[in-house]
N, C-alpha and C positions, 0 to 999 in steps of 0.2 A: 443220499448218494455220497460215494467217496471223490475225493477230488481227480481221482482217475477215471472216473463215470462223468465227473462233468469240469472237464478242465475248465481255466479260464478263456476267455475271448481270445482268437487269433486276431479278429479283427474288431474295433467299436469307434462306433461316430455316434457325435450325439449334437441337439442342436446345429448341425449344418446347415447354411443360408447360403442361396446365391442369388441375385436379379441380374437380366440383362436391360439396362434402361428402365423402361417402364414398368416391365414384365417381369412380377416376382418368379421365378421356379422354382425356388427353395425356400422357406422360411422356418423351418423346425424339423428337421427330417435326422434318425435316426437309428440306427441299426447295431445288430450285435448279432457276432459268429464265433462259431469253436471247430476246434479242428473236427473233420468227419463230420460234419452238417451242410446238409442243402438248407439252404432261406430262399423262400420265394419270396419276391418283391415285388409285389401287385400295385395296383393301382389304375386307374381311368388313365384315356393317354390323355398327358396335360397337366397328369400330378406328378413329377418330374423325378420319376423310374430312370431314365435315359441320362440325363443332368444328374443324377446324384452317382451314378456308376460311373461318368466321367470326374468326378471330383476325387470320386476315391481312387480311380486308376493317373488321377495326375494328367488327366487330358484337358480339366479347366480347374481353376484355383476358386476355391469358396472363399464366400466374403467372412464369414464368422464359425463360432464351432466344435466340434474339437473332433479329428480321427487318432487313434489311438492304434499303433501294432505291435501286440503282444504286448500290448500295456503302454508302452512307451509313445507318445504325442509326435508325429509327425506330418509333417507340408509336404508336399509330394509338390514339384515344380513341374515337373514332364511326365509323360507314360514310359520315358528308360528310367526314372529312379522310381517308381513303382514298382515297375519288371523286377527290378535290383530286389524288391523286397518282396519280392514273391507275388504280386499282387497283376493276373495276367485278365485282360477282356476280350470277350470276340464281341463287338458290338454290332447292332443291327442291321446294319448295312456293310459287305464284303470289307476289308479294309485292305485289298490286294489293287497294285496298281493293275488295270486293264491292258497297257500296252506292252509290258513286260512277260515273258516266260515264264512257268512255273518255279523254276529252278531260280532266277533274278530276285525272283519276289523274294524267296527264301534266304539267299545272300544278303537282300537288304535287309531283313527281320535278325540277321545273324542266327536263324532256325538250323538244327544238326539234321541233316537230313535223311540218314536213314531212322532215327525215330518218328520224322515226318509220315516217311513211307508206313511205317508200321502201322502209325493211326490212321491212317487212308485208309488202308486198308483192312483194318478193325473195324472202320466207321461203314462203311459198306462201299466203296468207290473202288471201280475196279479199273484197271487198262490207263492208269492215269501216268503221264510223261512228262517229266518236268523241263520239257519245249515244247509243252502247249501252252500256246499265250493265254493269257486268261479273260479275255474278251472272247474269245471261243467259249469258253465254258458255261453251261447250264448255270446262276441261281444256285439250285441247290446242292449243286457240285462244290460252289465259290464258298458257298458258307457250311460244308465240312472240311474245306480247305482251311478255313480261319479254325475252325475247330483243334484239327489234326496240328497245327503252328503252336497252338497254344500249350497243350497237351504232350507236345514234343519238347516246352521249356520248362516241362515237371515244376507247376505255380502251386503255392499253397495254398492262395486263392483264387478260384477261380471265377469269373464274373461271365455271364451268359446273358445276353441280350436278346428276347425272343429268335432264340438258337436254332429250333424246329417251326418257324412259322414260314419257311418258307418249300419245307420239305416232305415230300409223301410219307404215306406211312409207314411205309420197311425202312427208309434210312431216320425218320421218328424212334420209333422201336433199338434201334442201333447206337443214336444218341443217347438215350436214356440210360436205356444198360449199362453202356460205359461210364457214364458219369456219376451213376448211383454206388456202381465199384470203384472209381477212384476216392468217393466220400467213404467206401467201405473199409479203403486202406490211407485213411487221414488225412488227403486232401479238403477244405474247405468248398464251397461252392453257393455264388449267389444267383439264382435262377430265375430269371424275371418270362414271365409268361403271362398269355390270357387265356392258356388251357387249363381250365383245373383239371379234368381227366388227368394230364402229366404229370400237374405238382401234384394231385394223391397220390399217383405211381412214386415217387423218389423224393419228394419234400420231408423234410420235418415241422418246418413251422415254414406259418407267413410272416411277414412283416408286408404292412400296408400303408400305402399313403394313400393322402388325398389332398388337394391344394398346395402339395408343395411341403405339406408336415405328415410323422408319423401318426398314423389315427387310431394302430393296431397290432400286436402280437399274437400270432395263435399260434397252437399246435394243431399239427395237420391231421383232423381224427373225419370219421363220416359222419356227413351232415354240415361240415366245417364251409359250404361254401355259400349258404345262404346268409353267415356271419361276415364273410369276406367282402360280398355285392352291398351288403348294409353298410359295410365300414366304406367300400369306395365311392357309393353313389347314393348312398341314405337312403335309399330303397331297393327292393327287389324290382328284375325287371320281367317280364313275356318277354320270350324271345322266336315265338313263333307266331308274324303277323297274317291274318285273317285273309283269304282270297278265293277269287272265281276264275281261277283261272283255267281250268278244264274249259269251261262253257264260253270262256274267249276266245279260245283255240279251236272250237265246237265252229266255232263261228264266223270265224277268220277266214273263211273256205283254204282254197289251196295252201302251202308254203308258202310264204316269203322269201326264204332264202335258204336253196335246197343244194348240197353238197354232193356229190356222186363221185365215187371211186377215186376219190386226190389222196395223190400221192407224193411225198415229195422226197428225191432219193430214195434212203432204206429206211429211214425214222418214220416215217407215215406214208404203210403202204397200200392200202383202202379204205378207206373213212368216207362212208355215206351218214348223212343227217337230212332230217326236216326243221327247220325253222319258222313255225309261225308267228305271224302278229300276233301283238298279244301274251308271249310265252317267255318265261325265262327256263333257258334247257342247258340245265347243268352238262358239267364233264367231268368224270371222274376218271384216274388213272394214277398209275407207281410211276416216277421220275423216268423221264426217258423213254416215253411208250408212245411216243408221237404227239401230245397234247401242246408243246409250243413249237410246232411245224404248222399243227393246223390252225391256232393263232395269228402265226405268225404269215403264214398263206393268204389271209381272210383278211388280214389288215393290210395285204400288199408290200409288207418284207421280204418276201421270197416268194420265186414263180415255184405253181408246182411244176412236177414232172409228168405227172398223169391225173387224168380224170378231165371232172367241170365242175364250175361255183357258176348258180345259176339265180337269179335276184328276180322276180314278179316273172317269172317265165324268161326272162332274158340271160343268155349266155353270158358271160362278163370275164373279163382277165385282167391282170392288175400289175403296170411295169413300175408301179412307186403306190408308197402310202395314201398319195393328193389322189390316186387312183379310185380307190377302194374309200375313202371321204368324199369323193365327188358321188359315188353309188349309194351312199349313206352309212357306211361302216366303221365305226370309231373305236379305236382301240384304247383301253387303259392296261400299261404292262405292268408286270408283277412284282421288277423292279421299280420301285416309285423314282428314283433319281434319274430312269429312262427316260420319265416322261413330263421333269419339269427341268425348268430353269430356277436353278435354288437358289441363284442370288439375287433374284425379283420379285417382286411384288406379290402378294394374294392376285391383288384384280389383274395386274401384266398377264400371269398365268393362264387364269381365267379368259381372258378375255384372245387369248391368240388367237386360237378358232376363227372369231370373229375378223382379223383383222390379215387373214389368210384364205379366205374363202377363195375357192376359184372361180376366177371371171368377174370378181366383185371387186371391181377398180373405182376411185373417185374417192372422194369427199366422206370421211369418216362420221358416223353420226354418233357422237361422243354424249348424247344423252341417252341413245338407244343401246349404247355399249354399256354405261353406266347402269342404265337399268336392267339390265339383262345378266350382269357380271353381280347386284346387289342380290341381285333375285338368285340366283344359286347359292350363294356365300348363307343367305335367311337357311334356304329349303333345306343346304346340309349342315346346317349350325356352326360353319367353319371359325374357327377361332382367328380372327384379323387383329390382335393385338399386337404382334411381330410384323406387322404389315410390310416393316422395311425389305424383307428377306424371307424366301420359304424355307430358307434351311433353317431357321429357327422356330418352328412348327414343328410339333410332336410329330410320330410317323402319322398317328390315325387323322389328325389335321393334312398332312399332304396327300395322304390317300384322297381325301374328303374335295381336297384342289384339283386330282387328274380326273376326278370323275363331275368334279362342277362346271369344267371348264365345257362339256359336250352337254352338259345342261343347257347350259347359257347356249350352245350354239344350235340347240334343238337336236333333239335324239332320235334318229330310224332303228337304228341296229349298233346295239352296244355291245365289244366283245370284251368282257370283265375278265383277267388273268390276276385269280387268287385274291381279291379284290379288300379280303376282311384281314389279309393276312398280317399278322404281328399289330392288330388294335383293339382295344378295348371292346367289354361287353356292348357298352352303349352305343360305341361307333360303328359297331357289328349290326345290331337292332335298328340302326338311323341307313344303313346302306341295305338291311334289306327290305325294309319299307317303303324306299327310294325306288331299289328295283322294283317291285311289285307295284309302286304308284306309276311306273312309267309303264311296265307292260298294261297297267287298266286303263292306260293314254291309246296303248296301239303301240309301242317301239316293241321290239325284240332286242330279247336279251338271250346273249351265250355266256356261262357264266362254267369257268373251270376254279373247282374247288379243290385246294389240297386239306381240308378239313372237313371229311366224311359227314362229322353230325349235322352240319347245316345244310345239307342239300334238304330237307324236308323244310327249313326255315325259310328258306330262298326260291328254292325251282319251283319245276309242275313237271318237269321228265326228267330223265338223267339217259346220257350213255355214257355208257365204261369203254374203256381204249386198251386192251393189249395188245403188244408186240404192234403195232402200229395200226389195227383194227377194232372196227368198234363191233365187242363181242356181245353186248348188251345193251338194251331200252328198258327202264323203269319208270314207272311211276311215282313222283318223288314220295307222294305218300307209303310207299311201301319201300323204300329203299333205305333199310337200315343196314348199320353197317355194318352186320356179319355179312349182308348179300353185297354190299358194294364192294366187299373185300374179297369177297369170292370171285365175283367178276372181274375187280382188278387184278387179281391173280391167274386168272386165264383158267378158273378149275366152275366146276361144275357138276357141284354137292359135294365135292372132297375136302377134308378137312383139310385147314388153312394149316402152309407151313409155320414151323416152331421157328 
């Protein structure tokens, strides 16, 4: 190749270390980019993807090392002398203050704002006003939001932090395209994912860790992903575990927990379901088709407007969360930082449940918490080395926290929102074996997925939600995703739009 075919590195680290205390994250980790290249940056969650994209964007300082831009050795002390050098991240959790306006946030980011608008609305977001506060806003609205900020400070490197893992598939589709053309027109790009589907679509190469060191360099060719799962976990894994679930639902007699015509406002305007013992029953739907209405309904965040939520035959209504917990309905939301308190404990976490139950006043029994709070920590292999604090916990470790904590308190009806989103293969494979160990207990599970291929890994039904109704029941064994797309799409046998 000529040196115009293969410039040298925009960006190079090599050797990168960090530990917090006890807890190495980093101990050999490094990378190498050129202008007009996506890198994906794989890894198990826990081999420290997250950590080392804060080191290069100057959000933590590495202990040893060397990053290099455009050749030249630089320490980045903050994320603004980063920014300075081109070097911009949307990381995985929204980074917009909540009680601020659209417009605020952007003043604070020093973002130009009609390039903002522009990516909004390239990105697929539409009707957006910058006085809407952003605590209003959907998830997957807030993080094309961080997208569109970034994108509007024209970086030459770009760093993507499980970018689409919280996003249906048409604004999936929307990200990608964009971002494989601005690597078209020589922006850089490092794309950290647990989709391979996506890094085939737009990657050039992986770079992989594991433990905290680089273990790997590929080129992104087919077949490249059974290379990949060796280099992060030293073996291949099954990602489809074994079940009977038809014949416990067979046998469940009635529902459990049956939905009839709720509605709430315009977002969700007829949604019937059956829920038995026994069963995990998927939800599938495109962003804003009423799936966190009906969530959010069922776990007691908002009253509907119409219909009934009907539990062993009993009518039921729900003025508060404690509501819809006292009936047996536990919620784990989709934003993980909803549903912990990150500056405490694994077991603090864990154990609230317990130490909130309604009507269960007196005398703590601190060996029965103890053992109840160890006993989930085992079941979902949660990582308690960072014990001090949950925000030092990989995302697939906190996930593994909001869903241990309703372990521990005993599970009737679990209502999972996106539940595997932005974690690793393995932490994918340990929550849906979890699911399915608990539906062969007898809980119900309602489980909304924004990543199509696993509903056959996870469910036994699915229904699809357009326009605020569910236009479709499947069978998860048959619910591939040209049909789940069709159905999400409101069509029926018509080819899917371009």
């Amino acid at each position: 190749m000529t040196d115009n075919q293969n410039p040298p590195p925009l960006l190079e680290a090599s050797g990168v270390s960090k530990r917090f205390g006890a807890v190495v994250a980093l101990h050999d980790a490094a990378l190498r980019l050129r202008p007009g290249e996506i890198v994906a940056l794989m890894g198990a969650n826990g081999a420290g993807k997250s950590t080392f994209v804060k080191i290069l964007t100057g959000a933590l300082r590495r202990d040893n090392g060397h990053i290099r831009i455009r050749g030249a050795d630089t320490n980045f002390s903050s994320p603004a002398q980063a920014r300075k050098s081109g070097l911009i991240p949307v990381y995985q959790e929204p980074s917009l203050i909540p009680d601020l306006d659209v417009a605020d946030n952007l003043r604070l980011g020093q973002t130009p704002v009609e390039p903002f608008l522009h990516w909004v609305s390239e990105l697929g977001i539409a009707n957006l006003r910058l006085d809407d506060t952003i605590n209003r806003l959907p998830l997957a609205t807030l993080r094309i939001l961080d997208l569109a900020r970034a994108l509007a400070s024209e970086p030459e490197v770009l760093l993507l932090d499980e970018m689409t893992a919280a996003l249906p598939t048409d604004l999936v589709e929307r990200v990608l395209g964009t971002v494989r053309a601005q690597a078209d027109k020589g922006q850089a790009v490092i794309y950290i994912s647990h989709r391979f589907a996506e890094i085939a679509q737009i990657c050039d190469s992986a770079t992989v860790l594991r433990d905290g060191a680089t273990v790997g360099d590929l080129p992104i060719v087919p077949g490249v992903e059974e290379q990949v799962v060796e280099l992060m976990l030293g073996a291949a894994l099954e990602t489809n575990p074994t079940r009977k679930a038809g014949a416990a639902r067979a046998a469940s007699g009635g529902p459990h927990v049956q939905v009839r015509n709720l509605a709430v406002g315009t977002k969700l305007r007829d949604v019937s379901l059956d829920l038995h013992r026994g069963e995990v029953l998927g939800v599938v739907a495109l962003e804003g088709q009423g799936q966190d209405e009906l969530f959010e309904a069922l776990a007691g965040m908002i009253r509907p407007t119409g219909g009934k939520i009907v539990i062993d035959d009993a009518a039921v209504s729900f003025a508060h969360p404690a509501d819809a917990i006292a009936w047996g309905l536990t919620f784990v939301p989709g934003n993980r930082a909803d549903g912990l308190l990150m500056q405490r404990s694994v077991h603090e976490n864990i154990a609230l449940p317990l130490l909130a139950r309604p009507g269960k006043w007196g005398a703590i029994g601190m060996a029965s918490e103890a053992s109840r709070v160890n006993d989930a920590i085992a079941r979902l292999q949660i990582d308690t080395r960072a014990m001090g604090e949950v925000q030092r916990l990989s995302g697939g470790n906190q996930q593994k926290v909001t869903i241990g904590r309703w372990i521990a308190a005993g599970v009737d009806t679990l209502l999972l929102f996106d539940p595997t989103r932005g974690i690793d293969v393995r932490t994918k494979r340990q929550i849906y074996l979890l699911v399915r160990e608990l539906a062969a207990q007898g809980a119900s599970v309602l489980y909304y997925t924004s990543e199509l291929a696993e509903v056959p890994a996870a469910c036994d039904r699915v229904v699809v939600i357009f326009n605020g109704k569910v236009v479709d029941v499947i069978e998860a064994a048959e619910a591939d995703e040209q049909t789940l797309m069709r159905a999400a799409y409101g069509l029926t046998g018509e080819a899917l739009p371009a």
